[in-house]
CHARMM internal coordinates of N, CA and C (Angstrom, degrees):
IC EDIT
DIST 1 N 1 CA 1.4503
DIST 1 CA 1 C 1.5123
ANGL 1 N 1 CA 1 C 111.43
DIST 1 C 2 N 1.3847
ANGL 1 CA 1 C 2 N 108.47
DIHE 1 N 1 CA 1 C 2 N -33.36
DIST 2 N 2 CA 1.5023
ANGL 1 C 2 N 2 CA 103.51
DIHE 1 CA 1 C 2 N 2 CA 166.12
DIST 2 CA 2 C 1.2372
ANGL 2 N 2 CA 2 C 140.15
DIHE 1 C 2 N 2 CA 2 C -32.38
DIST 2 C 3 N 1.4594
ANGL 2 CA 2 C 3 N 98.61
DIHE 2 N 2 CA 2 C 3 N -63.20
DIST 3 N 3 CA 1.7304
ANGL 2 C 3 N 3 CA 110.89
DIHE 2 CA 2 C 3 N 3 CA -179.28
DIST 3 CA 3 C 1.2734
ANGL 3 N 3 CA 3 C 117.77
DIHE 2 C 3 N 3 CA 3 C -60.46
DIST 3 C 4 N 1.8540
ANGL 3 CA 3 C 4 N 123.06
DIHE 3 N 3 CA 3 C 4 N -13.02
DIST 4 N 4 CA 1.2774
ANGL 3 C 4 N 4 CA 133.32
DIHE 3 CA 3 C 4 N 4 CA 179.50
DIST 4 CA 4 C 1.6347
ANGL 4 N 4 CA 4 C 114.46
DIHE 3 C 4 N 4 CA 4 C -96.88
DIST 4 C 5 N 1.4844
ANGL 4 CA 4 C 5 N 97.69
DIHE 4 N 4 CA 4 C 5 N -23.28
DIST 5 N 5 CA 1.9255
ANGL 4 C 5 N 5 CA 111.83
DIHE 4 CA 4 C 5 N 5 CA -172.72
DIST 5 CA 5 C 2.1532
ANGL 5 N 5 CA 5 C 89.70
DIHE 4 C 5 N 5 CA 5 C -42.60
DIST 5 C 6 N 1.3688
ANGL 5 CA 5 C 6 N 99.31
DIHE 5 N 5 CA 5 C 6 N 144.98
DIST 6 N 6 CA 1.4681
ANGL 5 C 6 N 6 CA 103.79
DIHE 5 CA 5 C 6 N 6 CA 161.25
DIST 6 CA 6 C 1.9496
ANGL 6 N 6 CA 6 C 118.65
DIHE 5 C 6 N 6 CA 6 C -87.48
DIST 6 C 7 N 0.9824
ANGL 6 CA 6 C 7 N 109.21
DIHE 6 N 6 CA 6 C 7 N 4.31
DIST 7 N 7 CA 1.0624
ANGL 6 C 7 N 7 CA 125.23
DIHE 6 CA 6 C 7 N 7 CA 177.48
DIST 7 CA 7 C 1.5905
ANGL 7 N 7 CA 7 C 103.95
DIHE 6 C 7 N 7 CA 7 C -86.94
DIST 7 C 8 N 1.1464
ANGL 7 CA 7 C 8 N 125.17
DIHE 7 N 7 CA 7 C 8 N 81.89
DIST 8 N 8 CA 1.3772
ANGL 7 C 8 N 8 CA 130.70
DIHE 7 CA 7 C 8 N 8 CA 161.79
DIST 8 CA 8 C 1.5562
ANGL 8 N 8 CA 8 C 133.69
DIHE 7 C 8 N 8 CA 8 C -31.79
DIST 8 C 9 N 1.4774
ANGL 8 CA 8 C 9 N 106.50
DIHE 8 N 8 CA 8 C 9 N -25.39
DIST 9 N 9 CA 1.6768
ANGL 8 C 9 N 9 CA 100.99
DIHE 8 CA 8 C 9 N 9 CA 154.51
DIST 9 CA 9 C 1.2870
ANGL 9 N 9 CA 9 C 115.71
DIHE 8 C 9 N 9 CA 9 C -107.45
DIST 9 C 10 N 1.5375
ANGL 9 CA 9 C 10 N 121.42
DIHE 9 N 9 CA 9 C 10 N 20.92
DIST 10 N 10 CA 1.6573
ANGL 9 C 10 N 10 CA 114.26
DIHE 9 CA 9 C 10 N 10 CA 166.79
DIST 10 CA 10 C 1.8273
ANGL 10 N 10 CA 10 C 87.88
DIHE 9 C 10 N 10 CA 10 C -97.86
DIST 10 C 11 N 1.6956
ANGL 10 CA 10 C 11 N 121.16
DIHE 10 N 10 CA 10 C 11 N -30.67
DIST 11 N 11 CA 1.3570
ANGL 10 C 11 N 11 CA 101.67
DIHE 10 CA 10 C 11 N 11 CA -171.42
DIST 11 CA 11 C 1.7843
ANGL 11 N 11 CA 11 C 122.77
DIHE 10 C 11 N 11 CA 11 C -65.72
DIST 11 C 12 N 1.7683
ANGL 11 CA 11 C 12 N 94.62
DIHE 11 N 11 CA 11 C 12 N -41.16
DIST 12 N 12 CA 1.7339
ANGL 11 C 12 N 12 CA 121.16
DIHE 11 CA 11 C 12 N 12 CA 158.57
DIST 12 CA 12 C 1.4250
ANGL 12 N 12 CA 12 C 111.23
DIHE 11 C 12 N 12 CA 12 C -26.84
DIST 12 C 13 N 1.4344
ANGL 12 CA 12 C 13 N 118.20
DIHE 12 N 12 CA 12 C 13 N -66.58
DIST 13 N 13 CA 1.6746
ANGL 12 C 13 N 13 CA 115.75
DIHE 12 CA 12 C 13 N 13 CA 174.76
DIST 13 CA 13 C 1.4947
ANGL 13 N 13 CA 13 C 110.29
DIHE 12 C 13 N 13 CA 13 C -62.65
DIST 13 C 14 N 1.3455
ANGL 13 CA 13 C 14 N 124.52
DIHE 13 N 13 CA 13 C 14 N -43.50
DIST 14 N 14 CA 1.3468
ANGL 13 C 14 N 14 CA 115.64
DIHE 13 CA 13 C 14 N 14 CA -168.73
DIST 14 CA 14 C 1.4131
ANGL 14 N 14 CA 14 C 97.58
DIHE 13 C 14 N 14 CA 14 C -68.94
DIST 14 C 15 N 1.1337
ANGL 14 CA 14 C 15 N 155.90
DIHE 14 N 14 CA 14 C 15 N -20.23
DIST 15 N 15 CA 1.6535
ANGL 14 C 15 N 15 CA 159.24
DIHE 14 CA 14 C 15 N 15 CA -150.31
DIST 15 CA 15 C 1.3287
ANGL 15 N 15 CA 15 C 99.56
DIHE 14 C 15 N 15 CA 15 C -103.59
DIST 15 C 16 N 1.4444
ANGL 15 CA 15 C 16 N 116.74
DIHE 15 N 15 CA 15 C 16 N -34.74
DIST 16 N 16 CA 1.4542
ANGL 15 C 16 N 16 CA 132.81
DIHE 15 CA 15 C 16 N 16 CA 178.87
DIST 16 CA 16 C 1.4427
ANGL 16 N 16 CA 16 C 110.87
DIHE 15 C 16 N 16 CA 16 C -69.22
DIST 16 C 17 N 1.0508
ANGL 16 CA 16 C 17 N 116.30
DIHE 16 N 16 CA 16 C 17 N -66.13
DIST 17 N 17 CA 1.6175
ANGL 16 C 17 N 17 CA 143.91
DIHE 16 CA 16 C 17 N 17 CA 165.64
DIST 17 CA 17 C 1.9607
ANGL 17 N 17 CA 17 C 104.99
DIHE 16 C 17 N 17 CA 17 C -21.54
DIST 17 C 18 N 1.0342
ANGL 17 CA 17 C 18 N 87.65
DIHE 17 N 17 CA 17 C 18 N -51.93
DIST 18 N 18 CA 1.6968
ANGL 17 C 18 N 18 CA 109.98
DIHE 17 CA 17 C 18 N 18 CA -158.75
DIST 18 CA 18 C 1.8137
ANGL 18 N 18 CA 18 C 97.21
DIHE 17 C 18 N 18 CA 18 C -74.68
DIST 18 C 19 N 1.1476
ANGL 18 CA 18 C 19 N 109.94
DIHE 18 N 18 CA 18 C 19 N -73.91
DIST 19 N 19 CA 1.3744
ANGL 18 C 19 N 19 CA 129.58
DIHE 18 CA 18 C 19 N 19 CA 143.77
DIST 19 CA 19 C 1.5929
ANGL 19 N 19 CA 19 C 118.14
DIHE 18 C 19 N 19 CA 19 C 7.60
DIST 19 C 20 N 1.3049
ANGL 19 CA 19 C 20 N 96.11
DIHE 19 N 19 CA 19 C 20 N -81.76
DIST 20 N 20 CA 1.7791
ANGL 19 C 20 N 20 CA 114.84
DIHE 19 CA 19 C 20 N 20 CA 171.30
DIST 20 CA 20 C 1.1553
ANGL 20 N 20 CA 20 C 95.79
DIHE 19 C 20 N 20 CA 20 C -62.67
DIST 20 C 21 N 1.0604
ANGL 20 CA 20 C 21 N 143.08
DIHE 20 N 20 CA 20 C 21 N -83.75
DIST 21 N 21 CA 1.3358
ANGL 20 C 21 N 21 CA 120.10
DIHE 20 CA 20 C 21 N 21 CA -154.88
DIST 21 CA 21 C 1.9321
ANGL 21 N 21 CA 21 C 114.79
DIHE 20 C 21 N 21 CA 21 C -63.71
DIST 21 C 22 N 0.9914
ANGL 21 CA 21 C 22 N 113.34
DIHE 21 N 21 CA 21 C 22 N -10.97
DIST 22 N 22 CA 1.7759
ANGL 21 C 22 N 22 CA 119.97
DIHE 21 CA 21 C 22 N 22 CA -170.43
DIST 22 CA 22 C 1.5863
ANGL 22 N 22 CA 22 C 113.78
DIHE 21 C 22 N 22 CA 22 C 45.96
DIST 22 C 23 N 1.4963
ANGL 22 CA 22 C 23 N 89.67
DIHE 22 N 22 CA 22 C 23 N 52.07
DIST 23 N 23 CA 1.7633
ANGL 22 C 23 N 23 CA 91.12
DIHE 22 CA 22 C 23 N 23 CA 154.70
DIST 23 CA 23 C 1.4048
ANGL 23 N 23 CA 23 C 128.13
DIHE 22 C 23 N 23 CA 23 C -105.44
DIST 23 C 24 N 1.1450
ANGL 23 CA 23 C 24 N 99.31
DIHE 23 N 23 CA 23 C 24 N 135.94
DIST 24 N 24 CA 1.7240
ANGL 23 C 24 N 24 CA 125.87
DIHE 23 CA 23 C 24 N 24 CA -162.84
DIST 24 CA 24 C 1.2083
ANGL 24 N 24 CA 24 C 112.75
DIHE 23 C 24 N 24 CA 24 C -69.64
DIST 24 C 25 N 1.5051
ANGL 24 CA 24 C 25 N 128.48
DIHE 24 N 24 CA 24 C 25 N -34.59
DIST 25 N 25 CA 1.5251
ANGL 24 C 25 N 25 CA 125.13
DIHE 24 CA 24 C 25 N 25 CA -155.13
DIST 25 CA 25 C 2.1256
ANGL 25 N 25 CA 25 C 82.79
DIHE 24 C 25 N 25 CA 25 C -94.10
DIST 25 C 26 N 1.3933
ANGL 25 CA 25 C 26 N 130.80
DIHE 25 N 25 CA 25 C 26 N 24.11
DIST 26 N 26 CA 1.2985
ANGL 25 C 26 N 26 CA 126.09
DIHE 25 CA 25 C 26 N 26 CA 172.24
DIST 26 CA 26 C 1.7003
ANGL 26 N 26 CA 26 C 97.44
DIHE 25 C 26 N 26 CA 26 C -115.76
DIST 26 C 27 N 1.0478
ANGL 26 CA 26 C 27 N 120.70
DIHE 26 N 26 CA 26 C 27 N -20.57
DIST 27 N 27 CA 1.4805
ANGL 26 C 27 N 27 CA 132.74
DIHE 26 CA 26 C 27 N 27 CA 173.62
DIST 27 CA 27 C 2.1009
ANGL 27 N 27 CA 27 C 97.04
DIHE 26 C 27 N 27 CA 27 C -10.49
DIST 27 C 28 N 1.6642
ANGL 27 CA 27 C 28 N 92.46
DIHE 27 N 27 CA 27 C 28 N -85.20
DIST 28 N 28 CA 1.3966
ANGL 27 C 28 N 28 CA 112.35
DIHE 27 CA 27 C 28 N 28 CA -164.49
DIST 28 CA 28 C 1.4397
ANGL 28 N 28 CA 28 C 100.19
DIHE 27 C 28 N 28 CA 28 C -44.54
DIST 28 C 29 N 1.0176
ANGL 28 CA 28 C 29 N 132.17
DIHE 28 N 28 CA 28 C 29 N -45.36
DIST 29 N 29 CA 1.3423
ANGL 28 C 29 N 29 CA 146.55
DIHE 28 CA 28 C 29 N 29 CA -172.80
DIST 29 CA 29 C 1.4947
ANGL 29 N 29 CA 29 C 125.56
DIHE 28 C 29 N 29 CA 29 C -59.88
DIST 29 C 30 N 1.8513
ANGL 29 CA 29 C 30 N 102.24
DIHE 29 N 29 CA 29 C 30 N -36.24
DIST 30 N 30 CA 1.7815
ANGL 29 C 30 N 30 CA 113.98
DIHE 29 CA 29 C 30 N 30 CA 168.43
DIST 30 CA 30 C 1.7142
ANGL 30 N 30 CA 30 C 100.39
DIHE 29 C 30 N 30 CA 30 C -77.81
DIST 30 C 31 N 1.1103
ANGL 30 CA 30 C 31 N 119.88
DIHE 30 N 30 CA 30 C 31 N -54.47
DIST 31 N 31 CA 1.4164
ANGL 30 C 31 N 31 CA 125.65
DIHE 30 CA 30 C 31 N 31 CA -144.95
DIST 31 CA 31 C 1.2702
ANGL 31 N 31 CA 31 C 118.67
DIHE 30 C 31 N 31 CA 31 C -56.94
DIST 31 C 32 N 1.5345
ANGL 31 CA 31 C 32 N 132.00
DIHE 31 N 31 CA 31 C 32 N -28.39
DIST 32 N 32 CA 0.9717
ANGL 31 C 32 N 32 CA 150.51
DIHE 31 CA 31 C 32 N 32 CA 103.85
DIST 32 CA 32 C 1.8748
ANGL 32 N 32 CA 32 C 116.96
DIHE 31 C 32 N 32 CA 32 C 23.79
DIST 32 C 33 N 1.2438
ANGL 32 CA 32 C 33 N 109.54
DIHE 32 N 32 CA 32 C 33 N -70.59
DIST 33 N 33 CA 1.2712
ANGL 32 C 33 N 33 CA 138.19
DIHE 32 CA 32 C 33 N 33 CA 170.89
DIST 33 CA 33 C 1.1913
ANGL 33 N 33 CA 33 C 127.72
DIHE 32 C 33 N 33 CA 33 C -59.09
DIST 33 C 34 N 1.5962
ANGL 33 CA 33 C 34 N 119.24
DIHE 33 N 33 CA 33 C 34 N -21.83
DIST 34 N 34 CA 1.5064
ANGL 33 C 34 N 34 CA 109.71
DIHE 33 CA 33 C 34 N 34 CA 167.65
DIST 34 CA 34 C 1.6413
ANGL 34 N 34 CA 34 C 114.26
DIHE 33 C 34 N 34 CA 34 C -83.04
DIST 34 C 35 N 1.3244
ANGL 34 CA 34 C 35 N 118.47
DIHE 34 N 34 CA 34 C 35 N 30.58
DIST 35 N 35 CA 0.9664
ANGL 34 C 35 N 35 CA 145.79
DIHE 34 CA 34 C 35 N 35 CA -172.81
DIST 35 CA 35 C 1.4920
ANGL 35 N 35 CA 35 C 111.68
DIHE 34 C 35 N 35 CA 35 C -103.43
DIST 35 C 36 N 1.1510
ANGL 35 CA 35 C 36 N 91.10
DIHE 35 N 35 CA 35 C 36 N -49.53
DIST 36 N 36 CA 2.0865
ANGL 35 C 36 N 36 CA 105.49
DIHE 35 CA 35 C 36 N 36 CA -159.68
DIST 36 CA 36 C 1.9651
ANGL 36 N 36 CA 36 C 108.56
DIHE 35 C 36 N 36 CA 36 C -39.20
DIST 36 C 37 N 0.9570
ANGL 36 CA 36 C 37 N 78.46
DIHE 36 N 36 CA 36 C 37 N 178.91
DIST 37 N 37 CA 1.5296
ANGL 36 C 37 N 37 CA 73.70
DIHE 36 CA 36 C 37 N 37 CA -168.18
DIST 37 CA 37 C 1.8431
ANGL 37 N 37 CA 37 C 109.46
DIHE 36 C 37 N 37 CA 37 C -121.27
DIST 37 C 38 N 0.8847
ANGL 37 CA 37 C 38 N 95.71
DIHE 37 N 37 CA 37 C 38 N -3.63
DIST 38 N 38 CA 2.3308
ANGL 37 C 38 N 38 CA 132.66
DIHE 37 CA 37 C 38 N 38 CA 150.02
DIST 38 CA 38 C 1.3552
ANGL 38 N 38 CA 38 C 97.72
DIHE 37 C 38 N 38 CA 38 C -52.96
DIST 38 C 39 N 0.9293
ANGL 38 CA 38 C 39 N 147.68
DIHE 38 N 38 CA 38 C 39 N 105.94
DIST 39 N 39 CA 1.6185
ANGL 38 C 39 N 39 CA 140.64
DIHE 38 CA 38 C 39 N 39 CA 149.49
DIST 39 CA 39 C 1.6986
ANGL 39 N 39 CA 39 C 108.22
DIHE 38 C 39 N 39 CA 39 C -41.04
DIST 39 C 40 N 1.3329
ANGL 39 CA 39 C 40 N 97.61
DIHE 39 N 39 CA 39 C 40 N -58.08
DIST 40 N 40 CA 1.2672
ANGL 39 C 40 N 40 CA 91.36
DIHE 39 CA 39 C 40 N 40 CA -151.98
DIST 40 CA 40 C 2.0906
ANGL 40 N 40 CA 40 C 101.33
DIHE 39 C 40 N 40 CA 40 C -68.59
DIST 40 C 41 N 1.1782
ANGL 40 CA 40 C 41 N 109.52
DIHE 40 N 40 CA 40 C 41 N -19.02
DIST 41 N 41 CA 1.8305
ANGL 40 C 41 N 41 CA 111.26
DIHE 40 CA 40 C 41 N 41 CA 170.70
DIST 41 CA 41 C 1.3390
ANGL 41 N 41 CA 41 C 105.91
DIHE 40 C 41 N 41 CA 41 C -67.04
DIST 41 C 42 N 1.3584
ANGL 41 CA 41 C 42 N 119.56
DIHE 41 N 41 CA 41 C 42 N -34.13
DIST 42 N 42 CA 1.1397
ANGL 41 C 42 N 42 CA 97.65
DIHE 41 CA 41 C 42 N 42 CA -162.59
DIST 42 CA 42 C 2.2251
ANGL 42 N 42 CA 42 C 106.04
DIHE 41 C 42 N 42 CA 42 C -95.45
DIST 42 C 43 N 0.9701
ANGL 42 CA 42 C 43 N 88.99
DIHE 42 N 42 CA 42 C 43 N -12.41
DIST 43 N 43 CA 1.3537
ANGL 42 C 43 N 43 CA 105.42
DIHE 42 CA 42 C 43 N 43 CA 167.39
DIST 43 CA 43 C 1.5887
ANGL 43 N 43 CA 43 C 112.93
DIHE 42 C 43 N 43 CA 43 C -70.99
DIST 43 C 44 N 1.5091
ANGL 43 CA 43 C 44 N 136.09
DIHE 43 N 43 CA 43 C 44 N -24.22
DIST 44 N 44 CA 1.2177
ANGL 43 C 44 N 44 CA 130.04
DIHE 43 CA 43 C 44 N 44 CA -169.00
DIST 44 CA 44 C 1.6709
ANGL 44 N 44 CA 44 C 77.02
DIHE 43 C 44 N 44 CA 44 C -113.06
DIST 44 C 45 N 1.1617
ANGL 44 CA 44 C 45 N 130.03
DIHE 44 N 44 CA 44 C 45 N -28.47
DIST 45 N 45 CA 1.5496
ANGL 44 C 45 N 45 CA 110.87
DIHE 44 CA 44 C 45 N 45 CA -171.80
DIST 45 CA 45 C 1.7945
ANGL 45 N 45 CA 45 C 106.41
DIHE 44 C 45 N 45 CA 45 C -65.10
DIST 45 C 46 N 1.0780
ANGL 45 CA 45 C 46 N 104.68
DIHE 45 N 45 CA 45 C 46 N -34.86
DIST 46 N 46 CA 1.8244
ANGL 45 C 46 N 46 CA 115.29
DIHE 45 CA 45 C 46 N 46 CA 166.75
DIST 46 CA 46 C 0.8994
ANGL 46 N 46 CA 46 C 110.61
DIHE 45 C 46 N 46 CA 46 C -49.52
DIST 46 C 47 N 1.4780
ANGL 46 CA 46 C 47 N 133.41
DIHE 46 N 46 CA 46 C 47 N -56.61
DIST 47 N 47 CA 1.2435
ANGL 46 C 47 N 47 CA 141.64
DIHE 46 CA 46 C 47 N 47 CA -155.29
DIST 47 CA 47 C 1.5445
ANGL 47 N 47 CA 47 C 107.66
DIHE 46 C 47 N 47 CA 47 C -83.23
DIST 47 C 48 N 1.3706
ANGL 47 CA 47 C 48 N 119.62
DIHE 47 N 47 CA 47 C 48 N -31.19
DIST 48 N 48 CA 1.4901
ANGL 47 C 48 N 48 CA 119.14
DIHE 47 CA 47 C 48 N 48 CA -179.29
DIST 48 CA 48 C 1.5193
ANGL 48 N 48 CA 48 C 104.39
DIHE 47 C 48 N 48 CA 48 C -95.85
DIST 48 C 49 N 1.2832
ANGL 48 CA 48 C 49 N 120.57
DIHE 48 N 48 CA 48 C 49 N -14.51
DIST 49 N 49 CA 1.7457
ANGL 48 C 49 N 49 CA 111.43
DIHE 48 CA 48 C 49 N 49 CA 164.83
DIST 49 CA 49 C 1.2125
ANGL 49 N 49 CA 49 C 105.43
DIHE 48 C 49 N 49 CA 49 C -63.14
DIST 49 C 50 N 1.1325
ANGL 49 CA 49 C 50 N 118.09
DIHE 49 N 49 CA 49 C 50 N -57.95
DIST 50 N 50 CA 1.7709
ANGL 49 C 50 N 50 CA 125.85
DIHE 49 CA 49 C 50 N 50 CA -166.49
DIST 50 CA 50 C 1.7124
ANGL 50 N 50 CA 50 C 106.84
DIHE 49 C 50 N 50 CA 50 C -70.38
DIST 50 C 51 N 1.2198
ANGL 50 CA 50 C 51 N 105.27
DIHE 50 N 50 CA 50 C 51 N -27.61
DIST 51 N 51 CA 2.1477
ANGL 50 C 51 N 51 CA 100.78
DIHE 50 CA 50 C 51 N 51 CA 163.19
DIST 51 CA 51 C 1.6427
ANGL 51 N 51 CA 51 C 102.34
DIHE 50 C 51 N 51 CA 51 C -59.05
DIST 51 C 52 N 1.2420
ANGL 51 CA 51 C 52 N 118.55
DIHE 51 N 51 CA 51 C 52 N -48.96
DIST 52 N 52 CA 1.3038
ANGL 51 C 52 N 52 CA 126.25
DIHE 51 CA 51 C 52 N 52 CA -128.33
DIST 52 CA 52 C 1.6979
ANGL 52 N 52 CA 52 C 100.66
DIHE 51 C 52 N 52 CA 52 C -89.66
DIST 52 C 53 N 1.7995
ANGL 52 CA 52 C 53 N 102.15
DIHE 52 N 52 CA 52 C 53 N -41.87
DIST 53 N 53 CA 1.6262
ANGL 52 C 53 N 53 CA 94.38
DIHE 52 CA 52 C 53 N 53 CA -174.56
DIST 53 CA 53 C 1.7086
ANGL 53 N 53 CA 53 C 104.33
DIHE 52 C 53 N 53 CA 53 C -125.89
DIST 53 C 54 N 1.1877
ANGL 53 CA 53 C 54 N 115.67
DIHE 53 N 53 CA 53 C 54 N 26.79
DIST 54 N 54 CA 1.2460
ANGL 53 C 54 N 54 CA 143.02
DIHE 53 CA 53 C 54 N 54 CA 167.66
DIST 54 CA 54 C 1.3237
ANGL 54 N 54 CA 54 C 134.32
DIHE 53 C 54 N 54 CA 54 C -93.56
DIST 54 C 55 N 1.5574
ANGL 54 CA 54 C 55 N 142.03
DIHE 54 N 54 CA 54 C 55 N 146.37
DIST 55 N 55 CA 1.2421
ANGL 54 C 55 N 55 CA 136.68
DIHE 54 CA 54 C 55 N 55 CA -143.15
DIST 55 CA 55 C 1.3534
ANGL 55 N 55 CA 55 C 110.12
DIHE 54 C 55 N 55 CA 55 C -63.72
DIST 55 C 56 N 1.4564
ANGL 55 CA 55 C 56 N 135.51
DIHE 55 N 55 CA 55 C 56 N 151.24
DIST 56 N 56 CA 1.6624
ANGL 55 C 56 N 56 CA 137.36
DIHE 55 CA 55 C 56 N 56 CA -158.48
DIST 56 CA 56 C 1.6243
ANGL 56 N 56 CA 56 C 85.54
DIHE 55 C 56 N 56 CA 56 C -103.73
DIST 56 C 57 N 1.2011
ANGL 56 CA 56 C 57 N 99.79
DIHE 56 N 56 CA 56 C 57 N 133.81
DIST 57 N 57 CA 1.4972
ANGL 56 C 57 N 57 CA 108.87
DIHE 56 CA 56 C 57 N 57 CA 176.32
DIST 57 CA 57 C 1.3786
ANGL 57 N 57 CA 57 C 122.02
DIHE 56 C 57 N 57 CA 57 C -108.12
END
COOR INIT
IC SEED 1 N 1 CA 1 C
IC BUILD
């Protein structure tokens, strides 16, 4: 429900959330988001693409 909340820093944590853990089947669901018009969503939506299909550390 996060990533849908209209509240732009409940979506920010949920993007975060998703992110940290680097699960994939949320992929379709961030990408969307480097779009937003929130800086700061679309700034954690960056940040959890690049966790997610980016080198495992």
């Amino acid at each position: 429900w996060a990533l849908n909340n209209k509240n732009a820093d409940i979506r920010m944590q949920g993007v975060w959330l998703v992110g940290s853990k680097r699960d994939k089947k949320y992929l379709k669901a961030i990408v969307p988001m480097l779009k937003s018009s929130d800086e700061g969503v679309k700034g954690m939506a960056a940040w959890s693409v690049i966790k997610i299909i980016g080198k495992s550390s």
